[in-house]
C-alpha positions in Angstrom: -51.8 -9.4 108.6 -51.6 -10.4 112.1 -51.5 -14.4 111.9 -49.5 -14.0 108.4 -47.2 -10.8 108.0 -44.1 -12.1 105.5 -46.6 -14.2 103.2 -48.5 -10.9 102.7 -45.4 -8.6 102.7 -44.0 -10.8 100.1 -47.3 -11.2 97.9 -46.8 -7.2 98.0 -43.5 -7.1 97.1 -44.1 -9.3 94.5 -46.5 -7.3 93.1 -45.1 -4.0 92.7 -42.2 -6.0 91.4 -43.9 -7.6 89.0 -44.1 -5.3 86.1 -40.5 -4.5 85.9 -39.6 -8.6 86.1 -42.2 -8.6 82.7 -41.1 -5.7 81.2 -37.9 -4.8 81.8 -35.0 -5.9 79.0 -31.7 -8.0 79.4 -28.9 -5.9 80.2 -25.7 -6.7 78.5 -23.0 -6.4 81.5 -24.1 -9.8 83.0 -27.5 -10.6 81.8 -27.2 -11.1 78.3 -23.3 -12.9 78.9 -25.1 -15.4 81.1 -28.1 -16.2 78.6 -25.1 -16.4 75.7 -23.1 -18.8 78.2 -26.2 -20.8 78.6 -26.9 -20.9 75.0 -23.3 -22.4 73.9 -23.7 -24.7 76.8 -26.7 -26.6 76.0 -25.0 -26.3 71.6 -22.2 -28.0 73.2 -23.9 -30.2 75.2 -21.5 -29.7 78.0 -22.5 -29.7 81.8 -19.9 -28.7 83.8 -17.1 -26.6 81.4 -18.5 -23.1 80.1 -17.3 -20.8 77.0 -18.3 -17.4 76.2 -17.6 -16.9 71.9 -16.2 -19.9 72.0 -13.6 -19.0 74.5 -13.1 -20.9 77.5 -15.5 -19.1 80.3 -14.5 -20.2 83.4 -15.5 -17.3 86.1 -18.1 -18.8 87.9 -19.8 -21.9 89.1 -22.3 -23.9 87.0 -25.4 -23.4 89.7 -26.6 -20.9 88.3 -25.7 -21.3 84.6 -28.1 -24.7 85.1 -30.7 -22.7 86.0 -30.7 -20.3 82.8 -30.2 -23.4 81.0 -33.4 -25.1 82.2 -35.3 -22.2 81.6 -34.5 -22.2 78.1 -34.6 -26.0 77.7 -38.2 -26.1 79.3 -39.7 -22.7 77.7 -37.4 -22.1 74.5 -36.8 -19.5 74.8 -35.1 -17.3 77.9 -37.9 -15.5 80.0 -36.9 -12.2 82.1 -39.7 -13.2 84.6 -38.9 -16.9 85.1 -35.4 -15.9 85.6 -35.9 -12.8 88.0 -37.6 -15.6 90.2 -34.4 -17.3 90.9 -33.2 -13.5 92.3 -36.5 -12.8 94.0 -37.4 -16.2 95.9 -33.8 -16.2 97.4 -34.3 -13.2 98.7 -37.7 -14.0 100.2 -36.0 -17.0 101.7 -33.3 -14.9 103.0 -35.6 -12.2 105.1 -37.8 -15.6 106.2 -34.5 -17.0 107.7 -33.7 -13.7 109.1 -37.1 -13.0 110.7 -37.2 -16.8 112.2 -33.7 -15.7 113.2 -34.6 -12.2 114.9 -37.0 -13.7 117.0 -39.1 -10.4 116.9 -43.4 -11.4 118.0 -45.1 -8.3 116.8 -46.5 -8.1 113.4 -45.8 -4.5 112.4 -42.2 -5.2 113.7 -41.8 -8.6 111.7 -43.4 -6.3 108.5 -41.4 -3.5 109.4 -37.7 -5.2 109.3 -38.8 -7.5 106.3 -39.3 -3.9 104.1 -36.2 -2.4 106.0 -34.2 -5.4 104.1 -36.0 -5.6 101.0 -35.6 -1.9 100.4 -31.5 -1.6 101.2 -30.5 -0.4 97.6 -28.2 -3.1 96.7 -30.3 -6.2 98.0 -33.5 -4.4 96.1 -31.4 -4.3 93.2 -29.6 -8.3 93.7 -33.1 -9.0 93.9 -34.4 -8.3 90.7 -31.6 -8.3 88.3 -30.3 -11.6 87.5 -26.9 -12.5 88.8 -26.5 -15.2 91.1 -25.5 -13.4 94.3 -28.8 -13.6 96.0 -28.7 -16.8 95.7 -25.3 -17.3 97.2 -26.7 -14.9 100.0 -29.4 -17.3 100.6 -27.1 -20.2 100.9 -25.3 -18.5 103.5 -27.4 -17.5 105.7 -29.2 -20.7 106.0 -25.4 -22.2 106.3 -24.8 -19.9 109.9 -28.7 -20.6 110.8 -27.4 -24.2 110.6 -24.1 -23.2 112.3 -26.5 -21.2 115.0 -28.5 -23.8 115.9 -26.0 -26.4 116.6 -24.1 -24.1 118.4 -27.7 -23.9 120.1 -28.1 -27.7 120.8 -29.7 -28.8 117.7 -27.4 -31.9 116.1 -29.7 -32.1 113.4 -27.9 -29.6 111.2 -24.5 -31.1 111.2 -25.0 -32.5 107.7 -27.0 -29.5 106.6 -24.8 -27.1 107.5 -21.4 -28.3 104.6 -24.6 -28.5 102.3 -25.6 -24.9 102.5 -22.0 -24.2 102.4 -21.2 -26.3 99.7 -23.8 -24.3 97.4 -23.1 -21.4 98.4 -19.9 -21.9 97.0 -21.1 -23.6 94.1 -23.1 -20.6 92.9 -20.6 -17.9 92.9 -16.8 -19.4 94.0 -14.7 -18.7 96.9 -17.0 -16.4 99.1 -19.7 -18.7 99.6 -17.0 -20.8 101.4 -15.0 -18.4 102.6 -17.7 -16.3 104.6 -19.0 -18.9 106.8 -15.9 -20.6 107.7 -14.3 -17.0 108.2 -17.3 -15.8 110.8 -17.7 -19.5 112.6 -13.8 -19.4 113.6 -13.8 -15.8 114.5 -16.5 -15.8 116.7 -15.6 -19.2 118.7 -12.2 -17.6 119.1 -13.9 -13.9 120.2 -15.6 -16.1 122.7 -12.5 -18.9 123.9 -14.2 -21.3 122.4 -11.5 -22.1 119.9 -11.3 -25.7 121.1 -14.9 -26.7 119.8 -14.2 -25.6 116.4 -13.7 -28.8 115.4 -17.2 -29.3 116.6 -18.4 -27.3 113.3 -15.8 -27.8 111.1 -14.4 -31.1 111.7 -14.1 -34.1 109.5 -17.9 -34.9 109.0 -17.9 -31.0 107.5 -14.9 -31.3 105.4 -15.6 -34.9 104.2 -19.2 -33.6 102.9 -17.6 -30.4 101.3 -14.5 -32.7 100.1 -17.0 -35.0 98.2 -19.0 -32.7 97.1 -16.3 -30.5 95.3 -14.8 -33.6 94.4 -17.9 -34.9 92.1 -18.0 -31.2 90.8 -14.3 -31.2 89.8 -14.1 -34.6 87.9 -16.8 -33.5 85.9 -14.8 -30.4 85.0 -11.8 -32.2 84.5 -13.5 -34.8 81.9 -15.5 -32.2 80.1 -12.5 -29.4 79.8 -9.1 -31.1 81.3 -6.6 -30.0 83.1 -6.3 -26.6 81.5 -10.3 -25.8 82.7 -9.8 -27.1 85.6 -6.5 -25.2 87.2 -8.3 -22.1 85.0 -10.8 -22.8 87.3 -9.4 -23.3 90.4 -6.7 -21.1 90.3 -6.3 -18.4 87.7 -10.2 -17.2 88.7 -10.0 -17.9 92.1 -6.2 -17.1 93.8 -5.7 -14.4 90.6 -8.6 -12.6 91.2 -8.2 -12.5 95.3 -4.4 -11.6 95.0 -4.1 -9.7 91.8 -7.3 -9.2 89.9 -7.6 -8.7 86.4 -10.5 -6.7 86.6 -12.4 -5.2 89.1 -9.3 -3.8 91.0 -9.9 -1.3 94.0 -7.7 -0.2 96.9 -8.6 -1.4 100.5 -10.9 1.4 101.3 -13.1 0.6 98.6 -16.1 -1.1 100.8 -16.2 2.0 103.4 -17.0 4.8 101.0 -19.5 1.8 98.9 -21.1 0.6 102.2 -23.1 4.0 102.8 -24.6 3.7 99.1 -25.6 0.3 99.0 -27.5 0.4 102.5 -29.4 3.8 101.7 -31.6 4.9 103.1 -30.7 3.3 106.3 -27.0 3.5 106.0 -27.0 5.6 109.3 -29.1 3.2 111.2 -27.1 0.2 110.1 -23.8 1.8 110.1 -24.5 3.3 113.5 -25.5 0.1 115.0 -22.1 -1.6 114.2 -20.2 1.2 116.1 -22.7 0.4 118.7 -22.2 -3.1 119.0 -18.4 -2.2 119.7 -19.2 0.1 122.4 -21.9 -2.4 123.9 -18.9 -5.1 124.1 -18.3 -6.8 127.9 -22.0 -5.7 128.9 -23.8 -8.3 131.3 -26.9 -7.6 129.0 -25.2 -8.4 125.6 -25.9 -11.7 123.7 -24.3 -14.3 122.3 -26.5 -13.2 118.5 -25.1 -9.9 118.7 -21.8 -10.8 118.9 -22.1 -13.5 116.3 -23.5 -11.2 113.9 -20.5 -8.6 114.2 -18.1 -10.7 113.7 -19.9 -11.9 110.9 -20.4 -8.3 109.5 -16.7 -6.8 110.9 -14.9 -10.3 109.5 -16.4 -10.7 106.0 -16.2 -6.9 105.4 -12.1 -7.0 106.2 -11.5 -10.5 104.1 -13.6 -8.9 101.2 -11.4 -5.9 101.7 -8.5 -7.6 101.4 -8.9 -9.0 98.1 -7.3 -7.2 95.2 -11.0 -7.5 93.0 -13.9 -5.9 94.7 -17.5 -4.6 93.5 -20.3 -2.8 95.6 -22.4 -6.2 95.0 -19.8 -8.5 96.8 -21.8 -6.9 100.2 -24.8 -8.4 99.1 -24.2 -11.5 101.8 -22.7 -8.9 104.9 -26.5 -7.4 104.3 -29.0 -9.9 106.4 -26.3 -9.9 109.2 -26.6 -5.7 109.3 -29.9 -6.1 109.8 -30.0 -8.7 112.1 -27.0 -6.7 114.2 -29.4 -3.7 114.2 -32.4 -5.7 115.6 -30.4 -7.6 118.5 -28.7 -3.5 119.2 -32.0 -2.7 119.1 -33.1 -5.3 121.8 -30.3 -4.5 124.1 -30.4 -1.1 124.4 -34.2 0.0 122.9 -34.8 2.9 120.6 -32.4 5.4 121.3 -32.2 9.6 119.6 -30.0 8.7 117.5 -31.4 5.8 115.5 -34.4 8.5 115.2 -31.7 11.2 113.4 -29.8 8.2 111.7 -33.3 7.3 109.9 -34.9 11.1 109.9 -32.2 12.8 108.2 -31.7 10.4 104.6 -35.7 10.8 104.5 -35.3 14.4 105.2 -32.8 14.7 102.0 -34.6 12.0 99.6 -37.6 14.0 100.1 -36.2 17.5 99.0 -34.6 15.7 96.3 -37.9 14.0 95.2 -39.5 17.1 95.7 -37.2 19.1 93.6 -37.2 16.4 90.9 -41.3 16.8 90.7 -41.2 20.5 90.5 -39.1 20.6 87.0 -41.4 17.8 85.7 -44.3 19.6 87.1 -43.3 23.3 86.0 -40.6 23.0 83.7 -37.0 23.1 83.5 -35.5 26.2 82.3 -32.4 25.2 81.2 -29.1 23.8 82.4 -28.2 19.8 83.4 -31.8 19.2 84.2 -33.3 20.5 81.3 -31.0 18.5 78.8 -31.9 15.4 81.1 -35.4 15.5 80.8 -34.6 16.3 77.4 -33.0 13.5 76.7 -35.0 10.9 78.5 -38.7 12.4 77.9 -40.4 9.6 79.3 -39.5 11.1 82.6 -42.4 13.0 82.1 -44.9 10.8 81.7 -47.8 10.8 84.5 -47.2 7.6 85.6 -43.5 8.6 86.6 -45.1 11.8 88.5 -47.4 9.5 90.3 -44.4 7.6 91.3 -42.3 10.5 92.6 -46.1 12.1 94.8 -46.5 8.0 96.1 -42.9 8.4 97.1 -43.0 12.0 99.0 -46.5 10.9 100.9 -44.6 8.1 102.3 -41.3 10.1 103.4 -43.7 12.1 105.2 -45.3 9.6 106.7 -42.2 8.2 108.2 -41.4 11.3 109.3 -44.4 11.6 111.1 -44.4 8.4 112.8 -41.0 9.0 113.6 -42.2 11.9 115.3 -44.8 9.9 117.0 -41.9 7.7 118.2 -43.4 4.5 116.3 -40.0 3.5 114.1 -42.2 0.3 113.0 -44.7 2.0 111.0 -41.9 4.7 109.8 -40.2 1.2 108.9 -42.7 0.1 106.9 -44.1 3.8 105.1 -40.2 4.4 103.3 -40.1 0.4 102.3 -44.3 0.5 101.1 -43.4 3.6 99.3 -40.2 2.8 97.2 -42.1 -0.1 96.2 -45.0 1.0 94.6 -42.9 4.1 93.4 -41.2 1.5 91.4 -44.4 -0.5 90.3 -45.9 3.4 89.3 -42.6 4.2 87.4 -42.6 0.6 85.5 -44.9 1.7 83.5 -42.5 3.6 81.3 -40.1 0.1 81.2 -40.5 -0.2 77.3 -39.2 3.2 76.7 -36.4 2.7 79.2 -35.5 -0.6 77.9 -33.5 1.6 74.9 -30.8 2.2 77.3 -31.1 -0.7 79.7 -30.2 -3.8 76.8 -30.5 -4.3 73.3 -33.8 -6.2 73.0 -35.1 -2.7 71.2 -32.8 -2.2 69.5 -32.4 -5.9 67.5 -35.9 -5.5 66.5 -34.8 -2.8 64.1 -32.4 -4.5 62.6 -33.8 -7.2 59.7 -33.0 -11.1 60.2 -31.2 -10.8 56.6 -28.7 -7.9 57.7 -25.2 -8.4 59.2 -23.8 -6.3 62.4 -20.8 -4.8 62.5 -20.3 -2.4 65.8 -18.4 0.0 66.9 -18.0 2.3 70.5 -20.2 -0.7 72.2 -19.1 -2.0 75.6 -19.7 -6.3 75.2 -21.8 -6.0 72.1 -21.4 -10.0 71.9 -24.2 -10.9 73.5 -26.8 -9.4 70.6 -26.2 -12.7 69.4 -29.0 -14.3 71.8 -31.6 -11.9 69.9 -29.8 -12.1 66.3 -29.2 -15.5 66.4 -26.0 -14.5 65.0 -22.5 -13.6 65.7 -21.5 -9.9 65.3 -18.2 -8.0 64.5 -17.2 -6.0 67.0 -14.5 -3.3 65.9 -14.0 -1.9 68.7 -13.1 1.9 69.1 -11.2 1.4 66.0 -13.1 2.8 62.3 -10.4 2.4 60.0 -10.9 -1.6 60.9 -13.9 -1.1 60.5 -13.8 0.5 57.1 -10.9 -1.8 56.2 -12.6 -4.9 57.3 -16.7 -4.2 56.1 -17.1 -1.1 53.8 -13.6 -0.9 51.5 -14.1 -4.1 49.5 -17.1 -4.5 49.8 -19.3 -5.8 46.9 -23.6 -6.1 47.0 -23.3 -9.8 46.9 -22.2 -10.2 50.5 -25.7 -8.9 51.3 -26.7 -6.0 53.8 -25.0 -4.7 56.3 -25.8 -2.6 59.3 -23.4 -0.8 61.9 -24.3 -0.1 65.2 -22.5 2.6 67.4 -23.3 5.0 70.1 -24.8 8.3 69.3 -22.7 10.7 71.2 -19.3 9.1 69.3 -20.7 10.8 65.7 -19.5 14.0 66.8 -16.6 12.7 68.7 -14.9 10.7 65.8 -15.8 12.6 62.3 -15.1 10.3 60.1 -17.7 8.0 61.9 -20.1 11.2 61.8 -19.2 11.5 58.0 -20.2 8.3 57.2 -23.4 8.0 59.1 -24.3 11.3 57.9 -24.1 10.4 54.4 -26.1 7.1 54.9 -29.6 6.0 56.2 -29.5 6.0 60.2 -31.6 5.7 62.9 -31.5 6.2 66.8 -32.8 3.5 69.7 -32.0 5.2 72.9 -28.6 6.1 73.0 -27.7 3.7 69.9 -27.1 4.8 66.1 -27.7 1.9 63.5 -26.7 2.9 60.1 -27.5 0.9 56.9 -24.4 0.7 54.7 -25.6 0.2 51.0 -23.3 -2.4 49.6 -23.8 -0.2 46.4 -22.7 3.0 47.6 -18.7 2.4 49.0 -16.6 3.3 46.2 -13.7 6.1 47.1 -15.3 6.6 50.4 -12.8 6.2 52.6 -10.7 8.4 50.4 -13.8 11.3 50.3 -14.4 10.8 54.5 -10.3 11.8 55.0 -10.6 14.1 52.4 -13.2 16.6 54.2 -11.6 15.2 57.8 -8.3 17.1 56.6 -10.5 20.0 54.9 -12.2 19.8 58.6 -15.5 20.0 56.5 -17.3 18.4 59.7 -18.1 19.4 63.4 -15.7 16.9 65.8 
């Protein structure tokens, strides 16, 4: 542990990780859309121009898309673990920059910092699900190394630098450009250096990016045209930074989200920004702090500004909290405060996990918890009750070393302990998996059978375990009725609808007709088989006893 602290901190990390990267399902938000995306990509044999159901996809980079398609080129099939690996080795690479970065030589304070980052909520989460901002985090933070050791001496990453920059930006759009450009001007202005900017982002930087971004758009442009390519360089980029489509939030959005996605340390990390602020115009403060500030205080206002915003967009300000905490923490040592900032979440996640282990423990009575448990009974499986006693022995732990006034090892006891809570708790993935994607779910549904759907949120993507397309009727069950059920005649073969339990009661003519046919639940999903034999006059009999009100809404 002493000569090799990340490569066994990581070999951990992988493990506990490991189930849930096997086991866990696709979801259908991002997940399944990519693997789709992928799919039509390598049909159409196209490179650089995307579509999503045949529509012109044009939201994101092809970096990452590549790498779902080589998966499925080499393996043939799309692999949750091979993928989660281009989530999880990023983010490895990232805490390695950052520890080379921090410059800290004690072991249990190199192991310590490494679990503090791995742990944050939302870089645990970028790190396992598959969605490309880790990556893009990665890329930038070896693009300001670069920019930190030139501003250092070291000429050797003038070329390297535009590179990192260039694939940062190539993996998710604009902010993998934007954020290093943003926090290198800033901080050379914060510190009257604004004459050497050039220095970093002259003409050998531009010229690299130019030509890089130039190869990438001619392929765009002789794949799709001109219609891709100003889709892709302006209606994604300038319309969702000035007036986004989707995703729109008001300017305060990131400072109610930034206390979530930091937990349990928001305090410490928070706390250490106003700190930094105060410790401005000290003798003692160095140049690192102030460049990570800037970097944190500068991308947090420019993400801020844009019209589209989501709690993962802070996934790259995340390293450079850290990192801001570490060199606070250098300056002025550990201070009361940091104690109560870290103390006081452990104190409140451990009544919480305590309270959540007494109703699986000794019942639930009734009320919200009891229909929870209820209605996810693998909660009380043993393995998730091992999880939840793993996670309260090591709360107390860091408590107690807090106590002792040895943050390191209280550090490393809340980041050890989430962890293997999650390995214990993976155990009940394949029961979970009914509400996480639709893997389950498809494997109750015959290769012969159509799908219509209705009530589903981007049921598209059941296509990449179908291997067909679906109709999707939206919220709308005349449609659907019109479209599937009214003329419909046993030749056109079987036929299965798929909706979401909870709308049978809330739409009764959808209740009606499920009743009255064969149905069965997967998680939260109802499947009903619709007998091709068995649809005259019922559309007139379902509004019949909806006016009679001979059904519960």
């Amino acid at each position: 542990m002493n000569r090799y602290p990340l490569i066994i901190t990581f070999v951990l990390i992988t493990l506990c990780l490991l189930p849930m990267m096997i086991l866990r399902d696709f979801n259908p938000d991002n997940e399944l859309r990519y693997l789709q995306i992928a799919d039509e990509a390598i049909g159409n044999g196209s490179i650089f121009t995307f579509s999503y159901q045949g529509e012109t996809y044009a939201d994101k980079p092809p970096l990452y898309i590549w790498l779902v398609m080589l998966c499925r080129l080499i393996l043939g099939k799309h692999s949750m673990l091979l993928l989660s690996l281009f989530s999880l080795i990023p983010a490895f690479v990232t805490i390695g920059v950052m520890d080379r970065w921090a410059g800290l030589s004690k072991p249990s304070d190199r192991v310590g910092v490494a679990f503090m980052m791995m742990t944050c909520a939302l870089f645990l989460g970028a790190s396992v699900f598959l969605r490309m901002d880790m990556l893009m985090t990665m890329f930038i933070v070896l693009a300001l190394h670069s920019f930190w050791k030139l501003y250092e001496g070291n000429g050797k990453q003038g070329i390297l630098m535009p590179v990192w920059v260039f694939l940062a930006l190539f993996t998710k759009g604009p902010v993998g450009l934007l954020m290093p450009v943003l926090s290198i001007t800033v901080f050379l202005l914060v510190k009257r250096k604004g004459r050497e900017i050039g220095r970093y982002l002259g003409w050998k930087t531009w010229g690299i990016l130019a030509g890089l971004c130039a190869v990438w758009f001619t392929g765009a442009y002789l794949e799709g045209g001109w219609e891709y390519l100003d889709n892709l360089l302006f209606h994604q980029t300038l319309g969702r930074a000035i007036n986004s489509f989707s995703h729109k939030a008001p300017f305060w959005y990131y400072f109610a989200a930034v206390w979530y996605v930091t937990a349990p340390y928001m305090f410490l990390l928070v706390g250490s920004i106003v700190a930094s602020f105060k410790g401005i115009g000290k003798e003692d403060r160095q140049d690192k702090e102030t460049f990570f500030l800037v970097t944190v205080t500068a991308t947090f206002v420019m993400l801020s500004l844009f019209s589209g915003k989501l709690a993962v967009y802070l996934v790259p300000v995340m390293p450079f909290m850290v990192l801001l905490f570490i060199e606070v923490l250098k300056r002025t040592g550990w201070k009361k405060w940091m104690t109560w900032s870290l103390a006081v979440p452990c104190i409140l996640l451990l009544v919480v996990v305590l309270a959540v282990l007494g109703i699986l423990l000794f019942g639930t009575g009734s009320g919200k918890p009891a229909e929870l448990v209820s209605q996810y009974p693998f909660v009380r499986y043993g393995m998730v009750k091992f999880a939840l006693f793993l996670l309260i022995q090591g709360l107390a732990l860091a408590l107690y070393y807090l106590y002792r006034r040895r943050p390191n090892l209280s550090l490393i006891f809340i980041g050890s302990s989430i962890l293997l809570a999650g390995y214990a708790a993976s155990s009940v993935m394949p029961q979970l998996n009914d509400w996480i994607g639709y893997g389950n779910l498809c494997k109750t549904i015959s290769p012969e059978e159509q799908v219509a759907t209705l009530y589903l949120r981007r049921p598209y993507p059941m296509k990449v375990y179908l291997g067909k397309e679906v109709s999707d009727y939206q919220r709308d069950f005349d449609a659907f009725y019109d479209g599937e059920i009214k003329d419909r005649t046993a030749g056109q073969g079987p036929l299965v609808l798929v909706t979401r339990g909870r709308y049978l009661d809330r739409d009764g003519r959808l209740g009606e007709f499920a009743g009255s046919r064969s149905h069965w639940f997967v998680g939260p999903y109802c499947v009903v088989r619709v007998e091709p034999d068995n649809t005259d006059n019922d559309i007139d009999n379902i509004q019949t006893n909806f006016i009679k009100g001979n059904y519960e809404q």
